[in-house]
ZAFI-941067 format. One record per atom (N, C-alpha, C): residue in one letter; x, y, z. Coordinates in steps of 0.05 Angstrom, whole numbers, padded with zeros to 5 digits, always signed. Example, Ala and Ser with C-alpha at 12.3 -4.5 7.8 and 13.67 -1.06 7.14 Angstrom:
<pts>
a+00264-00114+00156 a+00246-00090+00156 a+00264-00066+00156 s+00257-00045+00142 s+00273-00021+00143 s+00258+00001+00157 
</pts>
This chain:
<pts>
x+01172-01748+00472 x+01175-01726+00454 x+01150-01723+00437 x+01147-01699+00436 x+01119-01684+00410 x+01131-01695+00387 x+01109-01704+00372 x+01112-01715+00336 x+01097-01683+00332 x+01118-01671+00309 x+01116-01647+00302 x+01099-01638+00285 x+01078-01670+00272 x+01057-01662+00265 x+01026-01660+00277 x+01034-01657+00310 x+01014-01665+00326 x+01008-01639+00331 x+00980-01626+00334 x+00975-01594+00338 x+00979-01590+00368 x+00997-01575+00376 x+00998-01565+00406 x+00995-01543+00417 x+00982-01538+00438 x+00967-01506+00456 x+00993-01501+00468 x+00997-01475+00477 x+01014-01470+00506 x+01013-01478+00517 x+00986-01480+00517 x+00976-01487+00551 x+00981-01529+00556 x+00983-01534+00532 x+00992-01564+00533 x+01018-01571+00536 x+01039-01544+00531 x+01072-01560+00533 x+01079-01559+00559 x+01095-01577+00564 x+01103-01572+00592 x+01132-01567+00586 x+01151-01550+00615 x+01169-01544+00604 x+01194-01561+00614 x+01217-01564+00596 x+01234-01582+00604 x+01235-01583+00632 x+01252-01611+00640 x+01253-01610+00679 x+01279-01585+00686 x+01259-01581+00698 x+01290-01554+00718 x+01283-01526+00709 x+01266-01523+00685 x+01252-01505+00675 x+01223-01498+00695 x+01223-01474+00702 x+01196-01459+00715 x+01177-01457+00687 x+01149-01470+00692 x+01135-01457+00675 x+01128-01421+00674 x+01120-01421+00640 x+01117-01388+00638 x+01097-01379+00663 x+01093-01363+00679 x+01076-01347+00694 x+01066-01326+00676 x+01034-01319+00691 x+01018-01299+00671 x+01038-01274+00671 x+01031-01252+00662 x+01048-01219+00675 x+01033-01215+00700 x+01056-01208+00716 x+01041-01197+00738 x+01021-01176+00740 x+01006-01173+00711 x+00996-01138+00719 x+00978-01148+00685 x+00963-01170+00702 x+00931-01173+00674 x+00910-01184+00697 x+00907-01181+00726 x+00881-01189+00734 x+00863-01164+00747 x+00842-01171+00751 x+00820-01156+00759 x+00831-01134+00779 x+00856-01139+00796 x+00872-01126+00813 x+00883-01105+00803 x+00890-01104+00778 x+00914-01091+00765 x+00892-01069+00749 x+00871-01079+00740 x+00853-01059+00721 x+00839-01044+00742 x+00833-01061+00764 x+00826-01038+00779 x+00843-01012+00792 x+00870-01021+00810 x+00896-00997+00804 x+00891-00981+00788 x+00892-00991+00767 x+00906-00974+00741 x+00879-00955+00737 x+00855-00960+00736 x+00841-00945+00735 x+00828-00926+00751 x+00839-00935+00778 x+00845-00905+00803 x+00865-00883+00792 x+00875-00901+00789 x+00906-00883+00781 x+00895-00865+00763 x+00894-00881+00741 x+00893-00864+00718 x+00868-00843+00716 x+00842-00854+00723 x+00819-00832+00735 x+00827-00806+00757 x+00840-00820+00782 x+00840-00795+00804 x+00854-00768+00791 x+00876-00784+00782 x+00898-00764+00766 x+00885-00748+00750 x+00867-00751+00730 x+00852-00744+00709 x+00832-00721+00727 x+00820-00733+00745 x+00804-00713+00765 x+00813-00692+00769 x+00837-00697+00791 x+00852-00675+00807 x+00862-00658+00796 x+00872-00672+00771 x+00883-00641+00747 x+00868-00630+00739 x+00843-00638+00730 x+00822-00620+00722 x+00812-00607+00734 x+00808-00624+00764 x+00797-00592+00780 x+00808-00578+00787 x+00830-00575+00794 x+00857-00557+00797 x+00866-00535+00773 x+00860-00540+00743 x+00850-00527+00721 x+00832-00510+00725 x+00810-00523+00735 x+00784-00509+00736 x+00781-00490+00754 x+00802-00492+00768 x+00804-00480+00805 x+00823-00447+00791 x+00846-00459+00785 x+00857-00440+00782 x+00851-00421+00760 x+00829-00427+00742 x+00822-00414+00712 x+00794-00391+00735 x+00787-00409+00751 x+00764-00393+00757 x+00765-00375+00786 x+00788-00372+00804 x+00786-00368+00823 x+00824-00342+00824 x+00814-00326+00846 x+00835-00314+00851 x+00843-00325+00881 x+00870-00322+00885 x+00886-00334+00901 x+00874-00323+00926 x+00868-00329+00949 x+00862-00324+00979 x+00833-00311+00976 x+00826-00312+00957 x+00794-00300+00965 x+00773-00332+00961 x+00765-00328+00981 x+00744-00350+00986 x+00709-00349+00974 x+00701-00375+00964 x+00677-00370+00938 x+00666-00392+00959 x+00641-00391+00971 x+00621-00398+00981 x+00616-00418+00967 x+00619-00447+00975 x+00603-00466+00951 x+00569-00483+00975 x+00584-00490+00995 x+00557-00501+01013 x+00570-00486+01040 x+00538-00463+01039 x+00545-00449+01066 x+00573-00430+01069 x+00580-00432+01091 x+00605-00426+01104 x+00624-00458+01107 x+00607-00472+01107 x+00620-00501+01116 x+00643-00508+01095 x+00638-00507+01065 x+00655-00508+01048 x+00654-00484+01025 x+00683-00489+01019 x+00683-00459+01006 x+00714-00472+00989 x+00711-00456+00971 x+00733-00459+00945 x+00750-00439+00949 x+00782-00441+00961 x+00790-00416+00967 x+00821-00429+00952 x+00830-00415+00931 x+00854-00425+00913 x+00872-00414+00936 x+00900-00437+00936 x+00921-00423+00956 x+00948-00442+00936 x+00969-00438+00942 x+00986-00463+00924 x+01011-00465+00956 x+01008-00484+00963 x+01024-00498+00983 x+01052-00510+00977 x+01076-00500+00980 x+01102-00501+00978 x+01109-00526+00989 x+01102-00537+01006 x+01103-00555+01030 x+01089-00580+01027 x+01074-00594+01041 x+01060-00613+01041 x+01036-00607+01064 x+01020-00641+01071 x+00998-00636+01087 x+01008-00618+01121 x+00986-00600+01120 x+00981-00582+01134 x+01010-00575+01140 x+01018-00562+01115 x+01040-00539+01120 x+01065-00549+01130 x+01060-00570+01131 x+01093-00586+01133 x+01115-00579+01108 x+01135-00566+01120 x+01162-00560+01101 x+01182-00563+01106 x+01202-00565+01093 x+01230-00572+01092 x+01245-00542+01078 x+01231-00530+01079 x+01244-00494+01070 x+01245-00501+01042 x+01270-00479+01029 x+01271-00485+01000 x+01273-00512+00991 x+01272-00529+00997 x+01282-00552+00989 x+01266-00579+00989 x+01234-00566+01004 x+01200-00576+00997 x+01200-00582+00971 x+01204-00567+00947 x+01200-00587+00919 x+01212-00605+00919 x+01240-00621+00926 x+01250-00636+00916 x+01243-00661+00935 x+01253-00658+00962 x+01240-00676+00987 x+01217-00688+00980 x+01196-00677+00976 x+01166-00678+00970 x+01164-00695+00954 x+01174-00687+00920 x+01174-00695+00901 x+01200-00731+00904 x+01211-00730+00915 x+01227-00759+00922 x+01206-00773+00934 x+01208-00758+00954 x+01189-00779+00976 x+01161-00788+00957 x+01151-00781+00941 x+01127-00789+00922 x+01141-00807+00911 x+01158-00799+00901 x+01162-00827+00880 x+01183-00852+00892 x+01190-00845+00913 x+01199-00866+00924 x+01171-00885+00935 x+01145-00868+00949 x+01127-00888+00957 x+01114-00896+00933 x+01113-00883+00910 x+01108-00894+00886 x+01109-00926+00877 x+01147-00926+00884 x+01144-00954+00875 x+01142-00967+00908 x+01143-00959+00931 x+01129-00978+00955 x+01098-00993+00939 x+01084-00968+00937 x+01060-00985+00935 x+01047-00996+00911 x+01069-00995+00883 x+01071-01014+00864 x+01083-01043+00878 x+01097-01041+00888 x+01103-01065+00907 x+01085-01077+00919 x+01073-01066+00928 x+01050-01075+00952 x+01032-01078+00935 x+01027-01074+00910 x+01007-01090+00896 x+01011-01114+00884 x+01043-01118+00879 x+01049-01148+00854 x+01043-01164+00881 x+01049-01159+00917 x+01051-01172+00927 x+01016-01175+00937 x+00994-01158+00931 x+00972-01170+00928 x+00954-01192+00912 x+00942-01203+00934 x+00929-01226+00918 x+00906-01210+00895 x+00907-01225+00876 x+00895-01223+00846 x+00862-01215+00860 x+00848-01224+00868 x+00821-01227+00881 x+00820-01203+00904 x+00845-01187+00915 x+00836-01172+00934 x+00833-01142+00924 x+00813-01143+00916 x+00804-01118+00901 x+00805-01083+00927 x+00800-01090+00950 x+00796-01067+00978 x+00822-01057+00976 x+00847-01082+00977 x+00869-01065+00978 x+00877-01057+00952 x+00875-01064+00926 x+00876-01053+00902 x+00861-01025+00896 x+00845-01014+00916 x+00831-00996+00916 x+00849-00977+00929 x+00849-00992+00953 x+00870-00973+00970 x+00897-00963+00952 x+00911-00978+00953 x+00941-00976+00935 x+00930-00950+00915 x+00904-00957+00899 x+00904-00940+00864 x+00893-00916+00884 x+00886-00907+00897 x+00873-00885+00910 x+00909-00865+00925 x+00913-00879+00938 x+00941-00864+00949 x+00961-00862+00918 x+00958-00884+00898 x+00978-00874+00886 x+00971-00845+00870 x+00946-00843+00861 x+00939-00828+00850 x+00938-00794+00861 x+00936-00802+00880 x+00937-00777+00901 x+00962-00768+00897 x+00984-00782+00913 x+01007-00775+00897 x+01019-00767+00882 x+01003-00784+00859 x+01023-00766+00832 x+01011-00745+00822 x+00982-00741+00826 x+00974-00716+00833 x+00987-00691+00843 x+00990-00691+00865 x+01011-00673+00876 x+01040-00671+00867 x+01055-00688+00858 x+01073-00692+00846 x+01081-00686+00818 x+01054-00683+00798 x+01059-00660+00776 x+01051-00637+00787 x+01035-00628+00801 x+01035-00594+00810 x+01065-00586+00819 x+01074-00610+00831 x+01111-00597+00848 x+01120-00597+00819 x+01118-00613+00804 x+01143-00609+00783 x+01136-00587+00757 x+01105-00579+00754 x+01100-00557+00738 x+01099-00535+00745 x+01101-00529+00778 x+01103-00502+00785 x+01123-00498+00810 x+01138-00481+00814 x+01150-00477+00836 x+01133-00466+00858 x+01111-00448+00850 x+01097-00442+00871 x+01085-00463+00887 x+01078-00492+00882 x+01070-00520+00904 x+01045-00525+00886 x+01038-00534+00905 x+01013-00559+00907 x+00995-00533+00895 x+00968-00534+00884 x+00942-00529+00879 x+00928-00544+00907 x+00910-00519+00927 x+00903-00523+00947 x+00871-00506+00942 x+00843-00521+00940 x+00822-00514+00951 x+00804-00508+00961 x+00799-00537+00971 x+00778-00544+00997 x+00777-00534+01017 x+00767-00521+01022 x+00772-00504+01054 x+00742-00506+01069 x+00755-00527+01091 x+00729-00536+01096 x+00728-00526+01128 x+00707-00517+01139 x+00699-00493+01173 x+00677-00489+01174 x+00675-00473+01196 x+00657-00459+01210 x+00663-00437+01212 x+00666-00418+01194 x+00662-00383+01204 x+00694-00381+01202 x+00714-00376+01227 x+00737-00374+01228 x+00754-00399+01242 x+00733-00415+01247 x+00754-00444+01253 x+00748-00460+01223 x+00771-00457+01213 x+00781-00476+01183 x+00803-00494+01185 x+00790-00526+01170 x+00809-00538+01168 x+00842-00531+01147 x+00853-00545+01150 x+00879-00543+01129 x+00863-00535+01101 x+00867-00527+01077 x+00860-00521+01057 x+00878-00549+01039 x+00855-00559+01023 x+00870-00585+01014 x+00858-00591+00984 x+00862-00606+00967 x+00854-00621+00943 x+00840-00637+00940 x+00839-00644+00921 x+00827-00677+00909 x+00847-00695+00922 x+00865-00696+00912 x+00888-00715+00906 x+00892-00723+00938 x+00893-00702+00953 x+00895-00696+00991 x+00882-00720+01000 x+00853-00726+00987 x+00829-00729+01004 x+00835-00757+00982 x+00847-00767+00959 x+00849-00798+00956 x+00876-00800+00974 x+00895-00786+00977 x+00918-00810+00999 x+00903-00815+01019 x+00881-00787+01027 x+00872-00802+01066 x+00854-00820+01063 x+00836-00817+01042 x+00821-00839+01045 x+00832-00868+01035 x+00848-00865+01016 x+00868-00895+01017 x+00887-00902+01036 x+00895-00889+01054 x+00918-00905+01070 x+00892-00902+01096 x+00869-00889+01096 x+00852-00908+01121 x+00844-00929+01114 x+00833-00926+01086 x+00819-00964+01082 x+00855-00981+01083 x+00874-00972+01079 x+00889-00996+01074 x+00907-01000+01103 x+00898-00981+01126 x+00910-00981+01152 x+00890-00999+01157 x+00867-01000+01153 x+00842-01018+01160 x+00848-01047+01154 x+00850-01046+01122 x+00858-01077+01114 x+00881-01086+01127 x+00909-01072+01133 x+00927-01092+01145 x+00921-01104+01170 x+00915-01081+01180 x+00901-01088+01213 x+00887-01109+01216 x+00876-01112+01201 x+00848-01142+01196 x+00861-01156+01190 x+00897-01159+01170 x+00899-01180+01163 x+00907-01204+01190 x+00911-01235+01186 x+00927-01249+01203 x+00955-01242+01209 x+00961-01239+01227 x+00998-01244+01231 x+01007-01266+01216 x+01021-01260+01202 x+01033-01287+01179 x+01066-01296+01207 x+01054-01289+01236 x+01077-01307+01248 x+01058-01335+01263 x+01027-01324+01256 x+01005-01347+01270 x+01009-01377+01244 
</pts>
């Protein structure tokens, strides 16, 4: 037993037998500030330019930014990527399905290692995308805030976002990382 006039750290008690010592929070390492600061940046992005989009542009007329190749053409998408819908019922679907993968890939971060910063990139990039799109569904009925309209003349891709272009580029780097990982049956 401790003599109670002896000075003691946390980090010196041990805890009774049968007792789990305290664990850090899951959500104070280099992993977690980086997330959080996708998150919290992309989001901060995508609403602003979607502000900036819709303060400065009229709906279906297209504004020349490089070339013909890209061009700023405001559209608001009911649906999801490339026009995928569920009829009236795209806000709510949409808006579940976000926040159900919401907490997927809060998950898929506590279950990342502290040091794996690629997939912590990945995760804060898709989540942010997400919830991106996911306040446009819930502040407007008319959908998504849609931009980017990227072609050649009259062959154009889908018309898409910020937020669009962090889910694809996070679920490729993180289709990449699983792929690379080991089979945890080796």
């Amino acid at each position: 037993m401790t003599n109670p006039s002896e000075s003691t750290h946390s980090s010196e008690v041990t805890p009774p037998a049968g007792v789990a010592p305290p664990t850090p929070s899951a959500l104070r390492g280099p992993r977690d500030l980086l997330f959080w600061a996708l998150v919290v940046g992309g989001v901060v992005l995508d609403v602003a330019s979607k502000w900036m989009v819709e303060a400065a542009l009229v709906p279906h007329l297209p504004r020349r930014v490089v070339g013909d190749w890209l061009r700023f053409t405001l559209v608001y998408n009911p649906g999801a990527a490339m026009n995928l819908s569920f009829g009236s019922s795209s806000r709510i679907v949409f808006s579940v399905i976000a926040c159900v993968m919401f907490v997927v890939l809060f998950r898929m971060l506590l279950e990342t290692r502290q040091d794996d910063r690629a997939q912590a990139i990945a995760l804060g990039l898709i989540a942010s995308g997400a919830i991106g799109n996911l306040l446009d569904r819930i502040r407007s009925i008319r959908g998504v805030v849609d931009f980017l309209d990227v072609g050649i003349g009259d062959s154009r891709f889908y018309t898409f976002n910020v937020a669009d272009s962090f889910v694809t580029v996070g679920a490729i780097l993180l289709a990449v990382l699983l792929w690379r990982q080991p089979d945890s049956a080796d």
